[in-house]
C-alpha positions as CSV (number, residue, x, y, z in Angstrom):
1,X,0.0,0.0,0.0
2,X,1.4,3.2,-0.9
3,X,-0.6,5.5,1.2
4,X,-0.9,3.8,4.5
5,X,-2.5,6.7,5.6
6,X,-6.5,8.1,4.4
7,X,-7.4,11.4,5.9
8,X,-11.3,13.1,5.9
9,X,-10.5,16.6,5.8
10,X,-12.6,19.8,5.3
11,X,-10.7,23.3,4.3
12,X,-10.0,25.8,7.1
13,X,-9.7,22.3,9.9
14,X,-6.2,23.5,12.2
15,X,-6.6,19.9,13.5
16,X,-6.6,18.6,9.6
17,X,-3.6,21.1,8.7
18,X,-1.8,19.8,11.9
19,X,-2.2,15.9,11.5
20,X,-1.1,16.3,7.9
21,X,2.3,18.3,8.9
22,X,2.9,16.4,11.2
23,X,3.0,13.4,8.5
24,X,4.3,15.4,6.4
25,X,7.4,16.4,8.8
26,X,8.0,12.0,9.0
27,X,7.7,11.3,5.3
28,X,4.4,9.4,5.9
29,X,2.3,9.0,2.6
30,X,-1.6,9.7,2.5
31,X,-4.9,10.3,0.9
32,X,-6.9,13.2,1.4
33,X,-10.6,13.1,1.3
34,X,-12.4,16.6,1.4
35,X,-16.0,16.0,3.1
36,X,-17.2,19.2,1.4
37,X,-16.8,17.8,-1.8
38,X,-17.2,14.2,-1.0
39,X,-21.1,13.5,0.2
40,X,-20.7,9.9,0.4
41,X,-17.5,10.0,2.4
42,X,-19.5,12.6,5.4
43,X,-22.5,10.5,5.7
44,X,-20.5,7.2,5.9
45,X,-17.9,8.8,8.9
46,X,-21.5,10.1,10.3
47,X,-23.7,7.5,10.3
48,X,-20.2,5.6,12.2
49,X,-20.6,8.8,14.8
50,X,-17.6,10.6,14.0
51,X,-18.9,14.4,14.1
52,X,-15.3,16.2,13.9
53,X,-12.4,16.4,11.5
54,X,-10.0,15.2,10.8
55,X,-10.8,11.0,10.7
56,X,-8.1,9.3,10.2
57,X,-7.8,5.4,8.5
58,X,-4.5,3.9,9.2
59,X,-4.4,-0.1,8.6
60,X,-7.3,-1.3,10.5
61,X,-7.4,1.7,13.1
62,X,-9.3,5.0,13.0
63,X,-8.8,7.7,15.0
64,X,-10.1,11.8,14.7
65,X,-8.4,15.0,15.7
66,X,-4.7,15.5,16.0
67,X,-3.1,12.4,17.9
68,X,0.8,12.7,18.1
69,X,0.2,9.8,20.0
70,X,-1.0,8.1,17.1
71,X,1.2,9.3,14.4
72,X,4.0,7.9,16.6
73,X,2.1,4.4,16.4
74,X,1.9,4.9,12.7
75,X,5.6,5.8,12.4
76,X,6.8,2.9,14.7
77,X,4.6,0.5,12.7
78,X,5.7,1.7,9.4
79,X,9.9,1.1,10.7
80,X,8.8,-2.4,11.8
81,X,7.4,-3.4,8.6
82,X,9.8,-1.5,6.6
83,X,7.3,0.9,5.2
84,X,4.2,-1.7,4.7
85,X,0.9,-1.4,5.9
């Protein structure tokens, strides 16, 4: 998988800018889905419950908001499998 990573995003989100710098920053690889322009993409994330951006997809585990926490997860599980998802 090249992009380990799919972000829902919406324009103007600090928490959206910040998650993707922050993967940015540790050369991590992602998709960006805009739920402004994406219907089907917002009802799926709420009809799940997820009210708030960003949502994040990362190899089985989903997460929303900025979590450094998580990035680190991502970034330790990316140098154990030597970049595989």
């Amino acid at each position: 998988m090249n992009e380990p990573l799919t972000i829902y995003s919406k324009p103007g989100c600090v928490q959206c800018t910040a998650t993707m710098r922050a993967l940015d920053s540790a050369g991590i690889a992602y998709r960006v889905i805009d739920l402004t322009t994406d219907a089907a993409a917002l009802d799926r994330l709420k009809s799940d419950g997820y009210l708030q951006a960003p949502v994040i997809e990362s190899a089985g585990d989903i997460w929303t908001g900025f979590r450094p926490d998580k990035i680190e997860g991502v970034i330790r599980m990316l140098d154990e499998t030597g970049g595989q998802a």
